[in-house]
C-alpha positions in Angstrom: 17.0 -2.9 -0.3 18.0 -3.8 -3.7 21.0 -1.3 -3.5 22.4 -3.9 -0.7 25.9 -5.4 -1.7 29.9 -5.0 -1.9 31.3 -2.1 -3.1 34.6 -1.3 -4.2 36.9 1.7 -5.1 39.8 1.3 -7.5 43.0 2.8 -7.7 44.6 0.5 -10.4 47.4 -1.4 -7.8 44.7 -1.7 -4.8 41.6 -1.9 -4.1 38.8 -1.1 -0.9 35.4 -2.8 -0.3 33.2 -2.2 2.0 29.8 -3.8 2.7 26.5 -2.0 2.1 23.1 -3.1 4.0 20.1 -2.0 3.3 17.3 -2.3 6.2 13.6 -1.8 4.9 11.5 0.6 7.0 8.9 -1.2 8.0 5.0 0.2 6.5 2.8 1.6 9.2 -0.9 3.4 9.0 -0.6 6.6 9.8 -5.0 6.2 9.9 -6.5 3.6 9.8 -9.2 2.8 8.5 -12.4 4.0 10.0 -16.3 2.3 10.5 -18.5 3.9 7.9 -22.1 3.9 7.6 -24.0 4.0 4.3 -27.7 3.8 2.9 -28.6 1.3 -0.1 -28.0 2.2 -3.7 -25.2 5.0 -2.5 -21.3 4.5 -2.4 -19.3 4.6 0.1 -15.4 5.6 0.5 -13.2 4.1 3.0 -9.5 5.6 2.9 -6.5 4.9 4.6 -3.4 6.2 4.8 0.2 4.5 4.8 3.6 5.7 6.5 5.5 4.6 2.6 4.2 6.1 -0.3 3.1 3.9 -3.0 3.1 0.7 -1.0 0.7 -1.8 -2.9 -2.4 -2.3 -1.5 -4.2 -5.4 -1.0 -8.3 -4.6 -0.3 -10.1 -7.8 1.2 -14.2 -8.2 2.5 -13.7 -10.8 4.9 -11.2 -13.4 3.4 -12.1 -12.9 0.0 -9.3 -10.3 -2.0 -11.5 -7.4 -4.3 -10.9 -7.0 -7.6 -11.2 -3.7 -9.6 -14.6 -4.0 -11.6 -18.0 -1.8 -11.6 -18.5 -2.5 -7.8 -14.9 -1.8 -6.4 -12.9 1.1 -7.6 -9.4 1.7 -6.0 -7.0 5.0 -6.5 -4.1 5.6 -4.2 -2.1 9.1 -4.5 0.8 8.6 -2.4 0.6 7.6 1.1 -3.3 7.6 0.7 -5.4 4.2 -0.3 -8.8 4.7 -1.2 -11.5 1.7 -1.8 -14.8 3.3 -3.3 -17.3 0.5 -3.5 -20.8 1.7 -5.4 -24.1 0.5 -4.9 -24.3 -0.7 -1.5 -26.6 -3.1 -0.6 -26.8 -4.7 2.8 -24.4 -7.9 1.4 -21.8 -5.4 1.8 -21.6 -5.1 5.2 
């Protein structure tokens, strides 16, 4: 998008512009994610996976945004967005 503007090639006595836009592809999942089930005291993974790579990834419970810390881990590898939360209790849910 960024590479959107006017461009122009010069000969010295003239000169031709043309326009350049730029239209975003709009980010789809390719999966989605899926219900998981988990015991107590174990981790659980839920993955997704993106039709951009390296779109940023916003991870949420509820309305409430997660944050990276020793509860909530997050890797994403290309098209694929991972959320690994450790030590599941029943709050998690």
């Amino acid at each position: 998008k960024s590479d959107s503007d006017t461009y122009t090639c010069d000969i010295g006595d003239a000169q031709s512009r043309a326009k350049l836009v730029v239209q975003e592809i709009p980010v789809l999942f390719k999966q989605e994610l899926q219900n998981e089930e988990a015991k107590e005291g174990k981790q659980v993974k839920l993955t997704c996976e993106l039709s951009k790579p390296d779109t940023p990834v916003k991870w949420m419970k509820g309305d409430t945004v997660l944050y990276a810390s020793e509860k909530y881990e997050f890797k994403q590898r290309g098209t694929v967005a991972e959320l690994i939360i450790r030590d599941v209790k029943s709050v998690d849910s």
